[in-house]
ROKE-332457 format. One line per 3 residues: number of its first residue (from 1); for each residue x, y, z of C-alpha. Coordinates in steps of 0.001 Angstrom, whole numbers, plus 500000, padded with zeros to 6 digits. Example, Ala and Ser with C-alpha at 12.3 -4.5 7.8 and 13.67 -1.06 7.14 Angstrom:
1	512300/495500/507800 | 513670/498940/507140 $
***
This chain:
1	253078/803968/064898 | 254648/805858/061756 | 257364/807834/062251 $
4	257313/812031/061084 | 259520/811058/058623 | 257214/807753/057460 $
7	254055/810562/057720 | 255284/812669/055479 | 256636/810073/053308 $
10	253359/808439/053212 | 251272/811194/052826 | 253343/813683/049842 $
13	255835/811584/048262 | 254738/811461/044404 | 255514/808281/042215 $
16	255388/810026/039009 | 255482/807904/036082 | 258293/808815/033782 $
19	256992/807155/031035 | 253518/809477/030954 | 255524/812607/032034 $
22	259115/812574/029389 | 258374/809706/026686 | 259068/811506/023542 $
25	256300/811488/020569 | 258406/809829/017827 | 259543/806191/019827 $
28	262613/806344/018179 | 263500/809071/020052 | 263656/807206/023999 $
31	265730/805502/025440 | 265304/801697/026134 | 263306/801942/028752 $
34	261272/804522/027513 | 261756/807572/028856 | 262900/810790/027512 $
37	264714/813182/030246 | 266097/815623/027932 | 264729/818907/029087 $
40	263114/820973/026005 | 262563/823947/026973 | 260495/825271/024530 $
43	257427/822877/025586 | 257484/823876/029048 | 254365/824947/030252 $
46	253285/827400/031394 | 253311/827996/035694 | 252373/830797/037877 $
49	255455/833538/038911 | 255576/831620/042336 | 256272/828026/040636 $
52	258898/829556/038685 | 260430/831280/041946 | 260408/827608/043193 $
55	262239/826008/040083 | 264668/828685/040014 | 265551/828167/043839 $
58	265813/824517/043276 | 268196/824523/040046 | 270051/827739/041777 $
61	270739/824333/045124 | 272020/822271/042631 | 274052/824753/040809 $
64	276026/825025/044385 | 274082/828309/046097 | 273486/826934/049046 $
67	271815/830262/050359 | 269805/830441/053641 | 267451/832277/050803 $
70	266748/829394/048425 | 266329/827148/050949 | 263317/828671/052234 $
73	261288/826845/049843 | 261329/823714/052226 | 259021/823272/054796 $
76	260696/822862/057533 | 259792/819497/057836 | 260891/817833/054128 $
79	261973/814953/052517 | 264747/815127/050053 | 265209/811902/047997 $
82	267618/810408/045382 | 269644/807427/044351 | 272102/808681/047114 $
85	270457/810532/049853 | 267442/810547/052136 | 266889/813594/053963 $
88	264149/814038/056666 | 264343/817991/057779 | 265360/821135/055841 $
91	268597/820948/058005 | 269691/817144/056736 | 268341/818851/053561 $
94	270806/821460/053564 | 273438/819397/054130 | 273443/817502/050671 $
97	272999/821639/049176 | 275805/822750/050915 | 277994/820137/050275 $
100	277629/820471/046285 | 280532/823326/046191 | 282977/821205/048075 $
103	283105/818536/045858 | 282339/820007/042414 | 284316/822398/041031 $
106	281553/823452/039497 | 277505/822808/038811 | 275364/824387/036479 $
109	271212/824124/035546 | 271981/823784/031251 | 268276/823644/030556 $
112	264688/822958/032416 | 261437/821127/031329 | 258335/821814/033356 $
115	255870/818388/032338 | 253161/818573/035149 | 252319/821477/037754 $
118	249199/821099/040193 | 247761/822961/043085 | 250140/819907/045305 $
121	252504/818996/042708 | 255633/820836/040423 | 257287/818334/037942 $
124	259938/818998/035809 | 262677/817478/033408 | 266660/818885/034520 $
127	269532/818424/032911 | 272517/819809/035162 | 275879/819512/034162 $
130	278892/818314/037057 | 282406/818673/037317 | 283816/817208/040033 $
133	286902/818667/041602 | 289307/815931/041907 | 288687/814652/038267 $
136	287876/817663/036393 | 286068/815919/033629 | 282442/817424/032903 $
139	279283/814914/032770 | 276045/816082/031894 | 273087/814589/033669 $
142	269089/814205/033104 | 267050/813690/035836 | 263309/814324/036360 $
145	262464/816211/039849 | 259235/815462/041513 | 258194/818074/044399 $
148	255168/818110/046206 | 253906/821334/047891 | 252063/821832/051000 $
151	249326/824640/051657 | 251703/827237/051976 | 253582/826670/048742 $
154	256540/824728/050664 | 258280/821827/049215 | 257634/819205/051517 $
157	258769/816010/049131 | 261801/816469/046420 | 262437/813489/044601 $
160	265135/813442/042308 | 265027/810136/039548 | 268061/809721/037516 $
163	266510/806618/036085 | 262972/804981/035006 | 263014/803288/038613 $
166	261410/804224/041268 | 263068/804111/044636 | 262996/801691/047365 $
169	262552/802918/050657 | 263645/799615/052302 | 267163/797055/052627 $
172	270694/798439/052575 | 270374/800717/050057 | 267612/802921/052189 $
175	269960/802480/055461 | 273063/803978/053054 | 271143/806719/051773 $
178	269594/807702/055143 | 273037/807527/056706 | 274367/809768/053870 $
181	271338/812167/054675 | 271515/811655/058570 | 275734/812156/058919 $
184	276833/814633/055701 | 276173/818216/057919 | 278530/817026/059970 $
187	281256/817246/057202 | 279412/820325/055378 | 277894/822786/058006 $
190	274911/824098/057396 | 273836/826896/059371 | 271652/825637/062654 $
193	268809/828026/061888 | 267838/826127/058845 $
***
């Protein structure tokens, strides 16, 4: 029998295809493997006042809020994935959010790229700029961020590809990241509530 976790897994993670969604129309212009994560903002499209609430809640995580507010647009049963974490609640969720401002000195959203939007599905291009606080060097990143909405216009899957791979959900990299996701509220505290 599947677990909650392998349910939801199963039944809302997205495997977008980076290619499709970012390549760039002049091939000169992607990388090697053919995918373009720059954000351009300008050929966004166009989404409903609610999807934008829902990217601007998401860049405001990453950009360290780590409000009770923005996270509200979980379901309280979600899956947070990337090359580091695995999440399985809003709480285990919270914990990668609210552990952002204690080891960056700062993070900020530079620019956004909405590619796909559906009645189930938000996709969009990110480029978020880190500086950690022990080494306070600044490295801009490009990532494409996958979410998958349930009927109440919840985030129930967040993936977060840094890369043109998709992610394994099995070995020791899956145990490391769902350790990281199961043990890092212990060190950052996110209220209980959530």
């Amino acid at each position: 029998m599947a677990s909650r976790a392998e349910t939801i897994q199963q039944n809302h993670e997205l495997r977008p295809d980076p290619q499709a969604l970012t390549s760039h129309p002049d091939p000169s212009q992607n990388s090697s493997t053919g995918v373009d994560y720059e954000p351009h903002p300008e050929r966004s499209i166009k989404v409903s006042p609610e999807r934008e609430k829902i990217v601007k809640s998401i860049t405001s995580l990453y950009s360290g809020s780590a409000s009770e507010e923005d996270m509200q647009v979980y379901a309280k049963e979600a899956i947070y994935d990337d090359p580091w974490s695995y999440c399985d609640t809003r709480y285990k969720i919270a914990g990668q959010w609210y552990g952002i401002p204690k080891v960056m000195a700062s993070s900020k959203t530079l620019s956004t790229e909405i590619v796909s939007s559906t009645d189930t599905e938000l996709i969009f291009k990110m480029k978020q700029e880190y500086t950690p606080r022990v080494v306070h060097f600044t490295k801009p990143v490009n990532s494409l961020v996958s979410l998958t909405l349930d009927g109440e216009g919840k985030v129930k899957y967040h993936k977060d590809m840094w890369n043109d791979k998709d992610y394994s959900h099995e070995g020791l990299g899956k145990v490391l990241k769902t350790l990281n996701g199961d043990h890092l509220t212990k060190i950052t505290r996110p209220p209980g509530d959530l």
